[in-house]
N, C-alpha and C positions, 0 to 999 in steps of 0.2 A: 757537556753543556745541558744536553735534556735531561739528565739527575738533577743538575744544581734546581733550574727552574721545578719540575716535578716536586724538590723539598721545599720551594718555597710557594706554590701552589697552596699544598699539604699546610704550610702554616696561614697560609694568608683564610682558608677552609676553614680552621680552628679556631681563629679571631671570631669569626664573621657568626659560627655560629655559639662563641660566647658572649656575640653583639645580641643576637636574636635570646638568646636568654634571660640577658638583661632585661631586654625591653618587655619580655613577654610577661601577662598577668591573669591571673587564674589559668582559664582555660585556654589559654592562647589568645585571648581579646586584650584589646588595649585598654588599659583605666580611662577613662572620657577625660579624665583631669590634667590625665599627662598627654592625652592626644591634643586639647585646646593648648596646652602649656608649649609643647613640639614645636605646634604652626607658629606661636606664638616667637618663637625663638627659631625657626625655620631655620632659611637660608644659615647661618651662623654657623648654630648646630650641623647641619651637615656637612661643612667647609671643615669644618674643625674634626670631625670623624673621619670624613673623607683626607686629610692631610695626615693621621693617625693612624689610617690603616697605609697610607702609603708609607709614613714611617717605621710602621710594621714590618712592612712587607721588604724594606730593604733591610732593616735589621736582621732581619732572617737572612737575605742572602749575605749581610757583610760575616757573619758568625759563619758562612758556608766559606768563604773566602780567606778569612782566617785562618782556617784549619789546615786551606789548600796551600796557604802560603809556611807553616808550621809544619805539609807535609814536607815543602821542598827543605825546611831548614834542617829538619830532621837528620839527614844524611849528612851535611854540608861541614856539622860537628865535628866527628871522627874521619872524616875524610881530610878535611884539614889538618887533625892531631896526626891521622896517619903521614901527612906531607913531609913530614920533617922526619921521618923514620927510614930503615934500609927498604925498606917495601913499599914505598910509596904508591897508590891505585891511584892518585892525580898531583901534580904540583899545584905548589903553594898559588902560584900566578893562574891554573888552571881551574882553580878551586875560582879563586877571586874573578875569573873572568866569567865563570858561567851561574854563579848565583848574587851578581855584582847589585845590591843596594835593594836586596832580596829582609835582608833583615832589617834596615831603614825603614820602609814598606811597611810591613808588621807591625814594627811597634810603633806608626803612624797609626795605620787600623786598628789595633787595640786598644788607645788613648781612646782613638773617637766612638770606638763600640761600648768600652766603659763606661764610659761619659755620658750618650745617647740613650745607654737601656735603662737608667733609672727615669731618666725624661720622659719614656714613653710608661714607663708601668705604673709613675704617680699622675697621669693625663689630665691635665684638664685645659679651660682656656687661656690661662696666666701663665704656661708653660712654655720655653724658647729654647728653641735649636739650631737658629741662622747662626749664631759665631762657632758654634760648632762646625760647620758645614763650610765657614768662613776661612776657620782655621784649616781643616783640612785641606781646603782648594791653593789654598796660601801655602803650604808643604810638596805642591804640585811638580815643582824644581827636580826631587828626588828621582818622581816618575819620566821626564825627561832624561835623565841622566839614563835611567834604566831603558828607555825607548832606543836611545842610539847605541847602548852597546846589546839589547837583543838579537840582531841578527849572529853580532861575532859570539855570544853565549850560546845561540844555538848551533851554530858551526864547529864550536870548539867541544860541545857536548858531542855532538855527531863523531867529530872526532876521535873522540875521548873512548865513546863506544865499539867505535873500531876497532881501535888499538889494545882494550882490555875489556874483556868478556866481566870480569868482575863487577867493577862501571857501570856495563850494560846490564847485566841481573838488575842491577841496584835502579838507573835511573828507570827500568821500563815495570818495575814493581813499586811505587810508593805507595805509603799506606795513607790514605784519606779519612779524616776520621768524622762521622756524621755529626748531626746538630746535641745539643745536649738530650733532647727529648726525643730521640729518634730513636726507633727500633735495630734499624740497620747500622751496627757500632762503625764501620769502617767499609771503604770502599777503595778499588785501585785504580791510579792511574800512573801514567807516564810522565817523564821529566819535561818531555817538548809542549805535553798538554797545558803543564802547570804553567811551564815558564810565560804562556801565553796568559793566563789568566788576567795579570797586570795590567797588559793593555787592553785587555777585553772591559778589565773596570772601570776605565774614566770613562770609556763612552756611557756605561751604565751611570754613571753615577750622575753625569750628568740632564740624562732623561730624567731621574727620580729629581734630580733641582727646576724643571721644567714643571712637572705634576707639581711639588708641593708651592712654587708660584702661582700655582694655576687656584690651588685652597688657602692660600694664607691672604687676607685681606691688607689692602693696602695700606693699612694705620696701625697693620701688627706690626711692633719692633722686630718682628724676624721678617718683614720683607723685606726692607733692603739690603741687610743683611746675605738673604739668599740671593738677591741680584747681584751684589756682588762677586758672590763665591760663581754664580751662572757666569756672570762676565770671564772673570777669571779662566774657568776652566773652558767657556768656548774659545777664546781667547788661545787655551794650551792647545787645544784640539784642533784648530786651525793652524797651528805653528809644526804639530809632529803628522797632521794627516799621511803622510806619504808613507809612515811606515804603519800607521796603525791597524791598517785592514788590506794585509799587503795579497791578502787570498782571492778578493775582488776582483783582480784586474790582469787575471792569468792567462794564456792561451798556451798551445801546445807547440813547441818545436818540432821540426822532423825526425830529432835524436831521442822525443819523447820527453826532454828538458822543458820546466815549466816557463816561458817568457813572460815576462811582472810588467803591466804598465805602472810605472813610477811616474811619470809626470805626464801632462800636456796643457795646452791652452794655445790659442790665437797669438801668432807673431808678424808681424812686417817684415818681408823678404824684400830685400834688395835684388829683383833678377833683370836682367837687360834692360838697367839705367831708369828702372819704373819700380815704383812701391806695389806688393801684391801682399795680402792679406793670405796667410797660412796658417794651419791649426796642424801645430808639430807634436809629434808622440815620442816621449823618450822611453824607449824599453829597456828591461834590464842587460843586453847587450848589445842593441842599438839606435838611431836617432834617427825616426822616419819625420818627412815635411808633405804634409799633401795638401790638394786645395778640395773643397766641395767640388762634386761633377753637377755639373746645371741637366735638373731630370724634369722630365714630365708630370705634371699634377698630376698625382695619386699614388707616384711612385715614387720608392722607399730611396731616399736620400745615401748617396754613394761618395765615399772616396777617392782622389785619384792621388797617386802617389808620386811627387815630381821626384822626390832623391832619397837616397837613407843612406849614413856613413852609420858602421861597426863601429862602436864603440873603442873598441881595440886597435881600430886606424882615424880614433879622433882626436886633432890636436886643436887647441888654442891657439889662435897666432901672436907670434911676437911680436916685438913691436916695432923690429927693426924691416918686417917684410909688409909694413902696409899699405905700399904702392900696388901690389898685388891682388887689392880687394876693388870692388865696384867703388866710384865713390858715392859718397852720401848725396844729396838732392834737399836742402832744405829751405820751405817755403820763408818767406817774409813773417815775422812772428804779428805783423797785423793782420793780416789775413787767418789766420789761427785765429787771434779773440775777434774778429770780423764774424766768423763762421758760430764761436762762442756766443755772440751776441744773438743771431740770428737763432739758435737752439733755444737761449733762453725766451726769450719772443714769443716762439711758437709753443712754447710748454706751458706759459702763459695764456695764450689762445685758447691752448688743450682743456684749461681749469676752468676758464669762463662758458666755454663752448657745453664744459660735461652738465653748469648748473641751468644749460638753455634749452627749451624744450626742443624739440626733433634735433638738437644738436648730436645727435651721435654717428650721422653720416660725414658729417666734417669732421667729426676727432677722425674717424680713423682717415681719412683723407691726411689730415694734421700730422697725425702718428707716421701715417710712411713718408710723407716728409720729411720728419725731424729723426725717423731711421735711418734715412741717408744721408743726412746732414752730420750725424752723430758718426756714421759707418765713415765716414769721408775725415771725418775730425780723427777718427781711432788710426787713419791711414795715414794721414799726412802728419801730425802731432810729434809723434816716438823720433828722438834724436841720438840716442844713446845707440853708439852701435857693439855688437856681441858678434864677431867673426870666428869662425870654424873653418879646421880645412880636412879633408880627406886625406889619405896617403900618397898620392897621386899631386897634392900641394892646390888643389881647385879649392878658392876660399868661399864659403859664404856665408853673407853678410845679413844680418837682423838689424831691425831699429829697435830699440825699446824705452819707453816715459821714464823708467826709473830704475834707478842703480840697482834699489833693491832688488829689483824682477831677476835682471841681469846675474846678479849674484846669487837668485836662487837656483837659474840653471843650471850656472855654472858650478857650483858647489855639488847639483843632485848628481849632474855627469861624471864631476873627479872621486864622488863617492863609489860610485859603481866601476870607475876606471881601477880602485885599488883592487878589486876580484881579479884572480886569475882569468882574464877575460882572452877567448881566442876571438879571431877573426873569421864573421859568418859571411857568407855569399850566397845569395837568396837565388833560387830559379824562379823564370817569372812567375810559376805558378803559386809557389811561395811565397811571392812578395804579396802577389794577387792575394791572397789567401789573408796573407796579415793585413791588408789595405781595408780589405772588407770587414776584415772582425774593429777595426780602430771604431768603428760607430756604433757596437754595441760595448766596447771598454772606456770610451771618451768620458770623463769628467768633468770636465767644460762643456754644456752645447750649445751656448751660443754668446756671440759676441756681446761683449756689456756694452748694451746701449740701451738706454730710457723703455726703449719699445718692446725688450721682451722681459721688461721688469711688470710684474702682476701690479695692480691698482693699489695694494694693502702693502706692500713693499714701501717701506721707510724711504723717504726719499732724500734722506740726509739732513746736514744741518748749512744751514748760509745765516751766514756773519761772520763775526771774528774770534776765533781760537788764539786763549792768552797759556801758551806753555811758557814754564820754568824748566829749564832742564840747569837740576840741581847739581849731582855729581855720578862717577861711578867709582867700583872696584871691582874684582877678581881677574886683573892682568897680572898675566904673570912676572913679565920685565918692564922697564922703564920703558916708555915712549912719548912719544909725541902724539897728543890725542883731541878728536875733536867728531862734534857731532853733526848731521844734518836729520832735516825733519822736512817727512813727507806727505800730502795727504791726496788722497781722491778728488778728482772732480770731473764732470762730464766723463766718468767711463775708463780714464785711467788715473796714476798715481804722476805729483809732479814735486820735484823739491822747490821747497819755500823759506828755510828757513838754514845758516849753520850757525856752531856756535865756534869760537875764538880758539884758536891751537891751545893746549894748557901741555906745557914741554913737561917732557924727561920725568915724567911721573909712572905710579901704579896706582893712583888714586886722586883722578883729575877731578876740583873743583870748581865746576862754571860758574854756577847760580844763576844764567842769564835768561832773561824772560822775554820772549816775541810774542806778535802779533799776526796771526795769520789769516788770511780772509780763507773765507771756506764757500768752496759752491757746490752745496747738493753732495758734502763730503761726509763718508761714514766710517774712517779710518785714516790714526794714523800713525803712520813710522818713524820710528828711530835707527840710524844706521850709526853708528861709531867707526872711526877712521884712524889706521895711524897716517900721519900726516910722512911723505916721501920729500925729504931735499934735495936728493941725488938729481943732480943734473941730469945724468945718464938715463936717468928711468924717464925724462919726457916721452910724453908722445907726441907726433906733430899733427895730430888729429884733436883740435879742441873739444870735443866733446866726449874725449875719453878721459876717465878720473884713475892715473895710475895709481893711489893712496890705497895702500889695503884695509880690507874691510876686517875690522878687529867684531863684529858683530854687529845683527840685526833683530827687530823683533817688532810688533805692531800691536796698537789696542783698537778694539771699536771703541768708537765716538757713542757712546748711550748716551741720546737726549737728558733722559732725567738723571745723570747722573750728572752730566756738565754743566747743563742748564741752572744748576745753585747758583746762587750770589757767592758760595763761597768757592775756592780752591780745594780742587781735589785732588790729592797725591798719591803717583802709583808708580808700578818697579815694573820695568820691563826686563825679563832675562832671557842673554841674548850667547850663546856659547861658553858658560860659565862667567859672562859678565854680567852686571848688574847696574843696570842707569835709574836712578831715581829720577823723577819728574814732578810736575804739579802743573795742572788747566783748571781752565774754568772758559767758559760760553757767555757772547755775548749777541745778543741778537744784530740782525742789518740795522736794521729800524732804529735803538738805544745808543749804539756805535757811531752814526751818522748824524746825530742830534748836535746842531749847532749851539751850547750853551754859553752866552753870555757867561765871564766871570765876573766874582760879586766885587773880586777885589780889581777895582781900577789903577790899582799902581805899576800892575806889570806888564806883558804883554801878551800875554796867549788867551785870547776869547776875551781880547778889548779891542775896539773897533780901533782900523788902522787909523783913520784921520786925527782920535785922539794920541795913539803912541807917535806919528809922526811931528804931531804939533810939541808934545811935551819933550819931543827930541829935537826937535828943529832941527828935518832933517825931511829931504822930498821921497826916501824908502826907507821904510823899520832898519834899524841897525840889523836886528837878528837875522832880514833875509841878506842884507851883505854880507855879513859875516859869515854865513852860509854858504853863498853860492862862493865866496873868495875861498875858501877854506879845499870844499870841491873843488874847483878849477885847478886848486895848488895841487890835490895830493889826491885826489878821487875822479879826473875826469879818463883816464884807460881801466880803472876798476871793472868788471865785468858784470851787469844787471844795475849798476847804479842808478836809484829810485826806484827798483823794483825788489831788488833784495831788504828784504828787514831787517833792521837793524836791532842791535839789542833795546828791550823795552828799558830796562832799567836804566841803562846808558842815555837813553832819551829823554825818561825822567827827570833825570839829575841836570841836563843841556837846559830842560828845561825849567827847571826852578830857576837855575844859574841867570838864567836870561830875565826869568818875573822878578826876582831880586836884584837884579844888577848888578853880579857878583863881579871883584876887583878880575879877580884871577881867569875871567871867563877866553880870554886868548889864549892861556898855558890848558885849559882843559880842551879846547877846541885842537889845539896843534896835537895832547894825546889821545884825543877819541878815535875808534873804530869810525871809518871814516861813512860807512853804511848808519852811524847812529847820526851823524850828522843830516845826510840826507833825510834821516824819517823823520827829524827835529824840523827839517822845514818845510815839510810835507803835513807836519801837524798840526804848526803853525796855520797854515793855512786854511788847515782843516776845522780847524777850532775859531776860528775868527765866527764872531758872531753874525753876521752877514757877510758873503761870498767874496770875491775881490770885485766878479765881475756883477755884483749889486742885484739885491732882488727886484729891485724897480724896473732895470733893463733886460731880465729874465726873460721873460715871453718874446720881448724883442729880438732876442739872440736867439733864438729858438725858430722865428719867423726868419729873420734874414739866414741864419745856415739853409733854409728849407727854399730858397728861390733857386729857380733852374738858370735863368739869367748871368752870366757871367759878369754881365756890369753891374746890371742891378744890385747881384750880390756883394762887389766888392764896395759901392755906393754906400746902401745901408752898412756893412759887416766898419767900414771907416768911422762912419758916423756913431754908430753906437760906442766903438774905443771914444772916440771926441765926446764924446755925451758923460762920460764915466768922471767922478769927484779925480782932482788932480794929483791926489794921495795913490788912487787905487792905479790910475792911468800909468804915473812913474812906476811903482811895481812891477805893474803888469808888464809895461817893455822892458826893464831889467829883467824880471825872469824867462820873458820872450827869449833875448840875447842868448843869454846863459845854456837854453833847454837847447838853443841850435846849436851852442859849440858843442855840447855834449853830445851829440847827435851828430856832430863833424868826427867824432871818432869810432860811430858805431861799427868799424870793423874789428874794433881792441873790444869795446865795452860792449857791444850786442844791442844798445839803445838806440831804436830810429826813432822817427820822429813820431810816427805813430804809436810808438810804445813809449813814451815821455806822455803824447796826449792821453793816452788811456792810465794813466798811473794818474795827471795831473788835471785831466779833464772835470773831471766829477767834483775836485774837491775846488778848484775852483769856481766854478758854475752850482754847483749844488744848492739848489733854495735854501731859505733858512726853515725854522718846524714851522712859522705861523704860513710863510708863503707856502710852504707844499702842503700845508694842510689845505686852502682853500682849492688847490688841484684836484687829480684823481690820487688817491692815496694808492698804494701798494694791498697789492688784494693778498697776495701768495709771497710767502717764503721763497719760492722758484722767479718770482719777478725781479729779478736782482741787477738783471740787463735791461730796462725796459726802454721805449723807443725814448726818451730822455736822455737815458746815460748814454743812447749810439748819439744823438745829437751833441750832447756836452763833450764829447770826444769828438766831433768830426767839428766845434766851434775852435777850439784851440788849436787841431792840426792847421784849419783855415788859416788861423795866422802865425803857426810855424812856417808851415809850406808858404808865407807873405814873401814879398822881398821885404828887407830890412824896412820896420818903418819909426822914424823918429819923432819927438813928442813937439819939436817945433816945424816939424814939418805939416802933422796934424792939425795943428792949430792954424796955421798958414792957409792951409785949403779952403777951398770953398764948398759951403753943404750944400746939395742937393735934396736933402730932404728937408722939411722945416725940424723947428724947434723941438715940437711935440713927440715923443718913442712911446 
């Protein structure tokens, strides 16, 4: 490593000083003509020099890498033609496993070093290299494939050396050959050294995509260009981290054996019937759980170690021993977005308070607040459980937000489970020993929550994320297949979206497009599933997903890249699969916009009193035929009005309904019965004025807010009575509706509180001119504000109502006057 940089030192030295040549005039002074001309063209000129020699300077090292990858090919030649001879020094399969997509590599690098060197030596500012850079981040797949089998390529070299001295000469002598212009023609290294080089290059390469972002100006056709390709490959870099810098995270065994932290991060332990917050270490032979020890100011932050199972005596539990395990403890999912709301609140607070003068003793006041708001939310949230047992058959049990996480573990542990793994038994001083090194190997330190994210930290995107998830390929057999889609919010990952089983395929085509709201989200997931019929594989724990996972893979959410009006479409590779996709970004604000339709013939975004009059009918046809539709075939569905429905499928309900299409019962009986639900969720959403009217807005807002228990029910009566006779019928028809759903929340997971928080906002939401005359939305993060807790705590009030009828209403007598 210190030759490669040392030669590229040496050239970047030789630029520089046939920059100073250039420039220089007579006697070393500048021309006056070209010093005015310089300033004159300043900043430019030097972005553009400066992106120049950085492109220099990696040219040099990619030609230094070339050669190291040429030296490894070198051998790989005759060792292979040897294979098939009476004297074989390695087999054919031996050959192939230890220089495996060795020659791929290469003639990737050579393409782009061809291509690049004429770029840089005709230089000027009309000159582009981002689809270069594009292209090769887009060939990234290969480097994967070669990431997961370097460890068995260097084992099997190891091997290989062992067993035949020949080999050994050969792999511990290759011949390196210097740069063209170099003095030193050839240098030596080792086959372990080389084989490492690969991955030592995409970290680099993608520092050099960081530098030349940093000199290409925003309106050069090669900046987005290079964001992309940075995407991309942070993107890859985040997906193989665990083996890429596997030297990092070593300690030393008693045997002198190196132990590798391979993974850790913060989990939720299920122990004595209470959620506790763990940060678990998986090493490469076995799986410690500790919790922080509570120290004294000034002293240095300690481990304590509750358990650790060898790797060698760790089993997954089946699924027929899960009486065995603690059981789960899970809170009421209102109380979850209760706690949500209350975070967003105070994050709000945090941005008004930074722009107030001496406000910065109440942020941080604010901040440990909404750290333990957030610490409580990371605790109580994760429902997904991940059970482990010792050999001994002692199980225990994790919660975790998402499949995905779950399946990362679980995959890191069976990878390391295929090693010849013995069983360790730690003395306490040993254990002591490794307990204490975990906080100088930990990769995680600290829990994601708001508060120990820096002030310049992106704080994500809120609004709605429109995915297509298009199709995939590279299964191998026919399955039953199908996707979910995950993203971030408040500090962990939650699914939001799936798409439809597409059977007995190798080449499943969805095309279906969702809607996902995003709070404060910077990422997201794609999981692909084969879909499991077998009776036998149930679990009788709902919230385990038996369906195996055919692959995963995740993108950041980059603001400017989603943020276009147009669709962006990208490939997540995910185990040798391949999902195509397409998003685009919409903000809260544009999404929530109540727009009258121009065309009054149909229904969606024409005021109800008109669709009910030209229907002669006391509720839109479209919400009976909705909520009838639900009741028939969607009310034990599980998350009904919360899961999203396909978009397009929505789309189509809804034209069908603006046109008043013959056949719209035969399309209603076949749809996804979640498409129907977002059809009348939309409905409503899109009505140009609220159900429950901008006029009695403030009003509804004033009576949820009386402490009074008669008073409130007085007024909260009177303004239903006060409501046009259109919107009234509605509104207790979907009343009715929202409780029977709700009568089955132990199938569907729907209470009452989670129907009002789906149905609340879109109901009550002002239309643009009334919330314009309000306090507008200051912050992207205000997305809960004390509004949307009230417009939610308005419609539970008359969920949680006893039954109330429309002739009953009218019967009563007002207590308040006329006027609201």
């Amino acid at each position: 490593m210190e030759e490669e940089e040392e030669e590229v030192l040496c050239y970047l030295d030789r630029v520089l000083e046939e920059e100073e040549e250039e420039f220089e005039y007579g006697d070393g002074e500048l021309d006056p003509i070209t010093t005015t001309h310089r300033q004159f063209k300043g900043d430019i000129e030097k972005g553009l020099e400066m992106k120049r020699l950085v492109l220099s300077g990696f040219l040099a090292s990619e030609e230094i890498y070339i050669n190291q990858l040429e030296a490894l090919l070198l051998p790989m030649r005759p060792l292979k033609a040897t294979a098939t001879t009476s004297q074989p020094v390695l087999t054919i399969q031996q050959v192939e496993t230890i220089f495996y997509k060795i020659q791929d590599i290469f003639q990737i690098h050579k393409e782009f070093y061809d291509a690049l060197l004429p770029s840089i030596q005709q230089w000027d500012e009309k000159v582009t290299v981002g689809h270069l850079f594009q292209k090769l981040a887009s060939q990234l797949g290969v480097y994967k494939a070669f990431v997961d089998n370097y460890k068995v390529a260097l084992e099997t070299a190891e091997k290989c050396s062992q067993a035949n001295s020949q080999f050994q000469k050969i792999s511990e002598n290759l011949k390196v050959k210097g740069p063209k212009d170099s003095k030193d023609c050839t240098t030596t290294s080792s086959m372990e050294a080389l084989l490492y080089k690969p991955i030592d290059r995409v970290t680099r390469s993608t520092l050099v995509l960081h530098d030349l972002l940093k000199h290409t100006p925003k309106d050069h056709p090669d900046f987005p260009l290079l964001q992309d390709a940075l995407r991309i490959s942070q993107n890859f870099l985040s997906s193989i981290n665990e083996e890429i810098d596997p030297r990092r995270t070593a300690v030393t065994t008693p045997k002198g054996e190196a132990r590798q932290l391979v993974k850790d991060g913060f989990l939720v332990e299920v122990s004595e019937s209470s959620r506790k917050l763990r940060h678990v270490f998986l090493f490469t032979d076995l799986l410690l759980c500790a919790k922080m020890k509570k120290t004294a100011v000034g002293r240095h932050q300690q481990y304590e170690c509750k358990w650790y199972i060898p790797l060698a005596d760790l089993t997954f539990q089946t699924l027929d021993d899960s009486d065995a395990c603690p059981s789960i403890q899970v809170l009421p999912e209102h109380e979850i977005e209760e706690m949500k709301i209350k975070i967003s609140v105070l994050k709000n607070e945090i941005q008004k308070e930074k722009k107030a003068p001496k406000g910065q003793s109440r942020v941080e006041r604010l901040r440990k607040k909404m750290n333990e708001q957030e610490s409580w939310l990371l605790l109580h949230s994760p429902t997904i459980p991940f059970r482990i047992n010792n050999k001994h058959g002692k199980c225990y049990l994790f919660l975790l937000s998402s499949d995905y996480e779950r399946s990362e573990w679980r995959e890191s542990i069976q990878k390391l489970q295929k090693k010849d793994l013995q069983s360790c038994m730690l003395s306490s001083v040993e254990l002591q020993v490794l307990t204490s090194s975990c906080f100088k190997l930990r990769t995680v330190h600290n829990i994601p929550v708001t508060g120990n994210k820096d002030d310049e930290e992106t704080p994500g995107l809120y609004g709605f994320l429109h995915v297509i998830v298009h199709s995939a390929k590279g299964f191998k057999q026919s399955a039953n297949l199908y996707c979910t889609l995950e993203v971030d919010s408040f500090g962990y990952f939650v699914s939001k979206a799936k798409t439809r089983v597409f059977r007995d395929t190798t080449e499943p085509q969805w095309n279906e497009e969702f809607e996902i709201e995003l709070e404060g989200s910077q990422y997201l997931r794609i999981l692909c599933y084969e879909k499991c019929y077998d009776k036998s594989m149930l679990n009788k724990d709902d919230n385990e997903i038996v369906d195996k996972i055919m692959g995963k893979g995740q993108v950041q959410l980059d603001p400017q890249t989603v943020q276009s009006k147009n669709w962006h479409m990208d490939v997540i590779e995910m185990n040798g699969i391949k999902v195509e996709f397409s998003m685009k970004f919409t903000s809260r604000d544009l999404s929530l916009k109540r727009t009258p339709s121009k065309k009054q013939s149909g229904v969606f975004g024409v005021k109800i009193n008109v669709v009910t009059k030209r229907e002669r009918s006391k509720v839109p046809y479209i919400v009976r035929q909705c909520i009838e539709e639900v009741e028939k075939r969607g009310i034990d569905e599980v998350g009904i009005y919360r899961i999203s429905g396909v978009a397009t499928d929505i789309q189509a309900l809804k034209s069908a309904f603006d046109t008043n299409t013959k056949d719209i019962l035969v399309m209603l009986s076949d749809m996804d019965i979640n498409a129907i639900a977002g059809t009348l969720k939309l409905y409503f959403r899109e009505l140009p004025e609220p159900l429950l009217t901008d006029r009695l807005y403030p009003a509804f807002m004033e009576g949820i807010a009386l402490s009074d228990p008669a008073a409130k029910e007085n007024c909260m009566m009177h303004l239903l009575r006060s409501l046009p006779e259109p919107n009234i019928m509605t509104f207790l028809t979907l009343l009715e509706h929202l409780k029977r759903v709700a009568e089955k929340e132990p199938i569907n997971k729907m209470s009452l509180h989670n129907l009002a928080t789906v149905f609340g906002p879109t109901l009550l939401r002002p239309s643009e001119s009334e919330s314009a005359k309000g306090q507008h939305i200051t912050s992207a993060s205000d997305i809960w504000s004390h509004d949307v807790m009230a417009q939610v705590q308005v419609l539970l009030y008359y969920l949680q109502h006893p039954p109330i009828s429309y002739a009953e209403l009218k019967r009563n007598t007002l207590y308040f006057s006329t006027d609201v």
